[in-house]
C-alpha positions in Angstrom: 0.0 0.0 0.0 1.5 3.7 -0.8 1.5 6.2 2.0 0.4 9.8 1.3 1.7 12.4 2.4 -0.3 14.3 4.7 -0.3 18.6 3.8 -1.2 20.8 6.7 -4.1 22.9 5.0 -5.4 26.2 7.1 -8.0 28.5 4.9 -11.1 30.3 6.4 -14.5 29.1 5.0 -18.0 29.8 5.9 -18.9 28.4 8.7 -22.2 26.6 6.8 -19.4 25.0 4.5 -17.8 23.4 7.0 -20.3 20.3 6.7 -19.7 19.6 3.2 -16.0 19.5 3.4 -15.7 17.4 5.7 -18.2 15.0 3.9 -16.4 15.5 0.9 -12.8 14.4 3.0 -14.5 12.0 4.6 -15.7 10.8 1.3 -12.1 10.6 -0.4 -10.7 8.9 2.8 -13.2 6.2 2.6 -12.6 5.5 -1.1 -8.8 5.0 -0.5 -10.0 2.6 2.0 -12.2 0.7 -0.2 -10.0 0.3 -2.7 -7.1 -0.7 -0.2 -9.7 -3.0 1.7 -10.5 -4.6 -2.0 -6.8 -5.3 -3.2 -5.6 -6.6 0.1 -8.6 -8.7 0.2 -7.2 -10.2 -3.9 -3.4 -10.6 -2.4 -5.3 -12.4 0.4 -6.8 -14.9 -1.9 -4.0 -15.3 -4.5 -2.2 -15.9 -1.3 -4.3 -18.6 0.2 -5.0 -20.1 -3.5 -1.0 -20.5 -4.3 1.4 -18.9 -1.5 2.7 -19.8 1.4 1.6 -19.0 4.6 4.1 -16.6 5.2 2.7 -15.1 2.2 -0.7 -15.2 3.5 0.1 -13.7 6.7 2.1 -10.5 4.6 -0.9 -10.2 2.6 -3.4 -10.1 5.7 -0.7 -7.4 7.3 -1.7 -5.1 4.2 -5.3 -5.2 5.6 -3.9 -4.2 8.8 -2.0 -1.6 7.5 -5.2 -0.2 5.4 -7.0 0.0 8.9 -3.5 2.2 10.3 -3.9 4.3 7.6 -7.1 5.2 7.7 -7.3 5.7 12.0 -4.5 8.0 11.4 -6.2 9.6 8.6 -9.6 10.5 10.5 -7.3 11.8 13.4 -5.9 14.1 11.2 -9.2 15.5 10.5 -10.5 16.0 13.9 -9.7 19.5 14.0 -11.7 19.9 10.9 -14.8 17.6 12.4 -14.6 19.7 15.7 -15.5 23.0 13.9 -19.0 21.2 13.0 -20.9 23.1 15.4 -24.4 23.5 14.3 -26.9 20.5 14.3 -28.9 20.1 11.1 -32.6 18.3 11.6 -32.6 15.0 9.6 -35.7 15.5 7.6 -38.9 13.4 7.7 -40.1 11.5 4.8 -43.2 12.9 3.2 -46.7 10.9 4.1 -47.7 10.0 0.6 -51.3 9.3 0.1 -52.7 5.9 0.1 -54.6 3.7 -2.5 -57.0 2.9 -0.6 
C-alpha cells in the first residue's frame, strides 16, 4: 500500500461549508479505504490459492496496514470535524397518500 503524504491545510470558509468539506474528505478517505480493503482482500486470496503461509500472513498485514492508515487519517481530521458546530434536523419523509 502507498503512503500519502499528509499537507497541513489552514484557509477560512463559511462556517455553513464546514459540513460539506468534511463530507467530501470524509468521502475521499473512505474511497482510498475501499480500494485498499479490496486489493488486500485479492493478495489475500492469490495468497491462500498458491502462497505460502508466510505469504498469506504478509498479505493479511496489508489489511492491517489499510486499517492504520485510515485511523491516522480521520485523526488528522479532527480539527476539521470539531468545527462542525451547528446541528442540522434529519428531515422526515413525506406521508404519501394511500390507495385505498
Amino acid at each position: 500500500m502507498k503512503k500519502d503524504k499528509n499537507v497541513k491545510v489552514k484557509f477560512e470558509a463559511p462556517q455553513e461549508d464546514i459540513r460539506k468539506i468534511s463530507a467530501n474528505v470524509i468521502s475521499h478517505i473512505l474511497d482510498r479505504f475501499k480500494n485498499n480493503y479490496i486489493e488486500s482482500l485479492e493478495l489475500i486470496g492469490k495468497a491462500i490459492t498458491y502462497n505460502t503461509g508466510k505469504d498469506v500472513l504478509e498479505s493479511i498485514e496489508s489489511l492491517f496496514d489499510g486499517v492504520d492508515q485510515i485511523s491516522k487519517e480521520f485523526e488528522g481530521i479532527m480539527p476539521l470535524l470539531l468545527e462542525i458546530k451547528d446541528e442540522v434536523e434529519e428531515p422526515v419523509a413525506a406521508d404519501l397518500p394511500s390507495d385505498t
